[in-house]
C-alpha positions in Angstrom: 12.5 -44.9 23.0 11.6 -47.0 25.2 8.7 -47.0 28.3 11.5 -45.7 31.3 11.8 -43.2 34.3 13.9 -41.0 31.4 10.9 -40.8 29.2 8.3 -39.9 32.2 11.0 -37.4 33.3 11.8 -35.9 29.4 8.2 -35.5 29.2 7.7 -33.9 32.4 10.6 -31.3 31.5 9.0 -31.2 28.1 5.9 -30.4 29.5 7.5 -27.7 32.2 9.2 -25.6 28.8 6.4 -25.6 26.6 4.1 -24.2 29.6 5.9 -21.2 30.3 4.3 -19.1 27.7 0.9 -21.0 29.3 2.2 -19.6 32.8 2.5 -16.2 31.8 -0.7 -15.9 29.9 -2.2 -17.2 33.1 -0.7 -15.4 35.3 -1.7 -12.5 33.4 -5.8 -13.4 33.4 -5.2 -13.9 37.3 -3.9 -10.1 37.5 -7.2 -9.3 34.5 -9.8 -11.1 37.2 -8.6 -11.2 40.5 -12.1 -12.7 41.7 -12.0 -15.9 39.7 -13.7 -19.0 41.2 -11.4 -22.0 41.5 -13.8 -23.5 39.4 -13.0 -21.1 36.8 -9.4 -21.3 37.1 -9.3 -24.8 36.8 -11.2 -24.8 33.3 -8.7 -21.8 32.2 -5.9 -24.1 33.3 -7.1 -26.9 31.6 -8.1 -25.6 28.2 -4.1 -24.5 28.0 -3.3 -28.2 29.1 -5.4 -29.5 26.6 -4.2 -27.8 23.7 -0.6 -28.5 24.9 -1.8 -32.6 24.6 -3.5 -31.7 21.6 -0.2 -29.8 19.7 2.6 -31.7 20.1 -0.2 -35.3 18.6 -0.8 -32.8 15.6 2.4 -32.4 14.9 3.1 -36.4 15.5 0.2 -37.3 13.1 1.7 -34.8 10.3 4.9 -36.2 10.6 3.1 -39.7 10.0 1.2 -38.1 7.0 1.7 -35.0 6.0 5.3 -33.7 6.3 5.9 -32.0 3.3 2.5 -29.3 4.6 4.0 -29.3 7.8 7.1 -27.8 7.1 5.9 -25.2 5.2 3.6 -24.4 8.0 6.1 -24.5 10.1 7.4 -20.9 9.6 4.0 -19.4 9.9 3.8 -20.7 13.9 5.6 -17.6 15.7 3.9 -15.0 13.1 0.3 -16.4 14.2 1.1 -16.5 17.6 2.8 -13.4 17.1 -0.6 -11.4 15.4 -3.2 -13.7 18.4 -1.0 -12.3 21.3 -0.8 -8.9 20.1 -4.9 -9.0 19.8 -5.5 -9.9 23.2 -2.8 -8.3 25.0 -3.8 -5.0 22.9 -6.9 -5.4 24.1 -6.4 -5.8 27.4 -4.1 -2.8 27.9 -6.4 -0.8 25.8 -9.2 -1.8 28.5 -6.9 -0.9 31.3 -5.8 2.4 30.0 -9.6 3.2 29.7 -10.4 2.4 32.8 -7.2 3.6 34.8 -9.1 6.9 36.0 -11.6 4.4 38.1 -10.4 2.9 41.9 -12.2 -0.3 40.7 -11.6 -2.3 38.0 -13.8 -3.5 35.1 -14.5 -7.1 35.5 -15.2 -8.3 32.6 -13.4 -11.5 33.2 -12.3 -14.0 29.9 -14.7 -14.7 27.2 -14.3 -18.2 25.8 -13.1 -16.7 21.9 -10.3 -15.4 24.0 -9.7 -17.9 26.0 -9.1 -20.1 22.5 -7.0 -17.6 21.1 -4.9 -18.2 24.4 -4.7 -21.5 24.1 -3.6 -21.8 20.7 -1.2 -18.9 20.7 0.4 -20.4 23.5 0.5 -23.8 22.5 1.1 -23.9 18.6 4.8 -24.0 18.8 4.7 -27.3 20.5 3.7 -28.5 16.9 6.8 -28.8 16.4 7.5 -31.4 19.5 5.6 -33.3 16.9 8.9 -33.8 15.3 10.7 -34.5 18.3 8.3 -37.4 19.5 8.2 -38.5 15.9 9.9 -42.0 16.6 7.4 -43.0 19.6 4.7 -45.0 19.3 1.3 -44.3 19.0 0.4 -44.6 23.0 3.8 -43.5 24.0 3.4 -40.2 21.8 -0.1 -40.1 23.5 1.4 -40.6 27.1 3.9 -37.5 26.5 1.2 -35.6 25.2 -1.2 -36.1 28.4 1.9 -36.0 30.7 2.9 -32.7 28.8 -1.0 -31.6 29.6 -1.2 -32.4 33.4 2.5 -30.4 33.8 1.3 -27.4 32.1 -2.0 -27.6 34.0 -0.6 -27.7 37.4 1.9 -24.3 36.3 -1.1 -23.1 34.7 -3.1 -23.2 38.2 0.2 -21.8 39.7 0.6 -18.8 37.5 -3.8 -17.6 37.6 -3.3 -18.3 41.8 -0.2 -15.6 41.9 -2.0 -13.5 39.0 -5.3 -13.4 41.3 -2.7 -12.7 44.5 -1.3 -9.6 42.9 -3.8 -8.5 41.0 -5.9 -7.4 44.2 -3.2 -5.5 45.6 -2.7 -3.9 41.7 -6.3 -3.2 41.3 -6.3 -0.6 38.0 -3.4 -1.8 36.9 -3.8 -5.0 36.7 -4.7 -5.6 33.0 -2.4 -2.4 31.8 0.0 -5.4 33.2 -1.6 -8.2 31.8 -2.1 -6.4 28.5 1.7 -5.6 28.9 2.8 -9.5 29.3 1.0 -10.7 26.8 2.0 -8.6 24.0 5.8 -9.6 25.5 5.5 -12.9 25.0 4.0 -12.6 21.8 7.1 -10.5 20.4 9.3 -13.2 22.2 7.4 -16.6 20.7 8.2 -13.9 17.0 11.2 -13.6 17.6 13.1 -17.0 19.2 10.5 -18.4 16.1 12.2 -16.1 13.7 15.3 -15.1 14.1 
């Protein structure tokens, strides 16, 4: 492919589908810590956009090296992000059930090991974009990658802003929510990975 407005735009898209998980796991910390800083935000945000760059380059480099491991890796992807989502999400519901007989909320707010675990579960099928990206360039994979980043960091910011907005007005129930979401996308990441 060549440097064109079609590959800014294909990457954009690119960016804008492998995010959505990203959006949802955002918008679901926004409902877990309705306080958060912008500050705060921005680094949750960013940490999902850079293991979106970081991904789909993995993936390029295997197909320049290691295809063979790759592919067998391949049909491990939705069963780890599968088994991360579960943990978190589990644990967040778990920590909303507990807490659902208080008016206020525990706010604990997002510890960095699970903030990690989100990135990568979110993010590890775009691995496979690797394979898609597999004919660029060096720079031009590397341009996708960092265009694929700043998409799913602005959608990111969008999804922890309406996450914070509701979660004030959903107080206790926030993380049941949260909890609830995660665990969904992790069973639909399984499954469209699967089946």
């Amino acid at each position: 492919m060549e440097w064109s407005v079609l590959f800014f735009l294909n990457s954009i898209l690119l960016g804008v589908g492998l995010a959505m998980d990203a959006f949802s796991v955002s918008l679901a910390n926004g409902l877990h810590e309705p306080e958060m800083k912008t500050g705060r935000m921005s680094m949750i945000a960013g940490t999902f956009g850079g293991f979106q760059a970081l991904m789909p380059m993995l993936g390029w480099l295997c197909i320049h090296t290691i295809v063979e491991y790759f592919k067998a890796f391949e049909k491990l992807v939705p069963w780890i992000a599968l088994i991360l989502l579960l943990y978190i999400g589990g644990k967040m519901l778990l920590e909303g059930l507990r807490h659902k007989d208080t008016d206020e909320p525990e706010q604990t707010g997002l510890g960095f090991g699970a903030l990690m675990i989100q990135g990568i579960a979110t993010s590890i099928d775009a691995l496979s974009v690797g394979f898609t990206i597999a004919d660029y360039g060096f720079v031009m994979a590397l341009v996708c990658s960092l265009l694929v980043a700043a998409t799913t960091f602005v959608i990111c910011m969008a999804g922890l802003f309406l996450g914070k907005r509701f979660g004030t007005r959903f107080a206790g129930k926030a993380d049941i929510l949260g909890g609830v979401i995660l665990i969904a996308i992790g069973v639909e990441i399984f499954v469209t990975g699967v089946f």
